[in-house]
N, C-alpha and C positions, 0 to 999 in steps of 0.2 A: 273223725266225723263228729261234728254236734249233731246233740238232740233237737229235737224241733221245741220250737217255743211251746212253755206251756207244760210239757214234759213234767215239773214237780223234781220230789227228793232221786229220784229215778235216774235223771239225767244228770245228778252233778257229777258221778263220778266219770263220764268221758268227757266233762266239763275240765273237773281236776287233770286228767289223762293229758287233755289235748294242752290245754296253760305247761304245764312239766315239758312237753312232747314241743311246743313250741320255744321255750327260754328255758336253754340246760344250765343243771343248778352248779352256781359257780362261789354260794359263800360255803362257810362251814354250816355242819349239820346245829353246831348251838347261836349262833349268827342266824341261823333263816330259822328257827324252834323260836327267839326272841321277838324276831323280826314281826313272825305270824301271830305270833299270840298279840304284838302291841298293833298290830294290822288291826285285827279282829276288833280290837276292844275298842281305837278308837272309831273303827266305823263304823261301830252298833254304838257307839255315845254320837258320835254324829248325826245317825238317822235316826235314831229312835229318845234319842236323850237319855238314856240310861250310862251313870258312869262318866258325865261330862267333867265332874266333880276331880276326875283323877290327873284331868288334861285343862288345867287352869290356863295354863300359854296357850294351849289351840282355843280354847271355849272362854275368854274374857268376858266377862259378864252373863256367866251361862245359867245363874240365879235368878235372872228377871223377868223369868215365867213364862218363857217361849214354848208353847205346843211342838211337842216334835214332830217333823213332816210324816213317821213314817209310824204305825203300830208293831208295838214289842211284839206283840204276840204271834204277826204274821211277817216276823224278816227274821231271815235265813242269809249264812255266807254259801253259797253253790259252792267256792271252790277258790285258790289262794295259794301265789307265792310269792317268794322275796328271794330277789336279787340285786346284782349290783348297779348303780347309776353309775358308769362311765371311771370312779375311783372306788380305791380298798376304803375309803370312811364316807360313804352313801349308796345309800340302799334306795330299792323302790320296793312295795310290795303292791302285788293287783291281786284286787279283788273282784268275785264275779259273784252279784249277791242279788235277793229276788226280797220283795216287800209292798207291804200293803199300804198305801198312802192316805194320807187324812180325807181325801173324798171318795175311798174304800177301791182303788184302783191297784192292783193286784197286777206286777208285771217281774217277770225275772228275766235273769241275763244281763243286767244293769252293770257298770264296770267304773273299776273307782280304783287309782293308785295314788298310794301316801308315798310319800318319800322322808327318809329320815337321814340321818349325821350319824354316827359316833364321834362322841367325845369320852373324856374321861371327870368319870367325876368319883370324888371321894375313891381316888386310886383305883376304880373299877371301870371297865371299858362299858358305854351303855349307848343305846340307840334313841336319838330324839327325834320325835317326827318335827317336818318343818312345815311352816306355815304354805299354805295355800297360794299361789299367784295368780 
């Protein structure tokens, strides 16, 4: 069961429960450890601009002084994971994450999945997120 909206830091953990309890985990423990951490970082450089700098292919021109929609100081990820899109070389990770927006509107349970490849690059297997459609 989810928390009821509003709920706070409180609620994420049957948040995390119910995402796990919904889509059983099907990559390796160092594949969905990659997968999260490049989840996270690009969806806090997404909403909040912090970090866009690292994701030059997602954020093309992300120097020319765009306000980010969303304030650093009040976004949080609720809860996050990664698995597989349909093949062994793509992944999706979802996110369920709560944020304060530039007209100071404060809403959680927001849900955002990146999708990424593996490829190899420099002899090492590594996960790239893909562009948005």
């Amino acid at each position: 069961m989810l928390p009821p909206k509003g709920e706070g830091t409180a609620g994420d953990q049957a948040i995390q429960k119910a995402l796990e309890a919904a889509w059983p985990a099907d990559l390796s423990v160092s594949d969905e450890r990659q997968l999260l951490a490049a989840g996270r970082a690009l969806l806090r450089a997404d909403a909040t601009g912090t970090g866009r700098g690292k994701w030059p292919e997602v954020f093309p021109g992300s120097n020319r002084g765009l306000a980010p929609a969303f304030s650093t100081a009040r976004f949080r990820i609720q809860a996050a994971i990664a698995r597989r899109d349909g093949r062994p070389d793509r992944a999706v990770v979802h996110l369920v994450w709560a944020g304060t927006d530039r007209g100071g509107t404060y809403t959680d349970g927001r849900i955002t999945d990146l999708y990424f490849t593996r490829t190899s690059q420099e002899g090492a297997s590594v996960w790239v997120p893909q562009p948005r459609t």
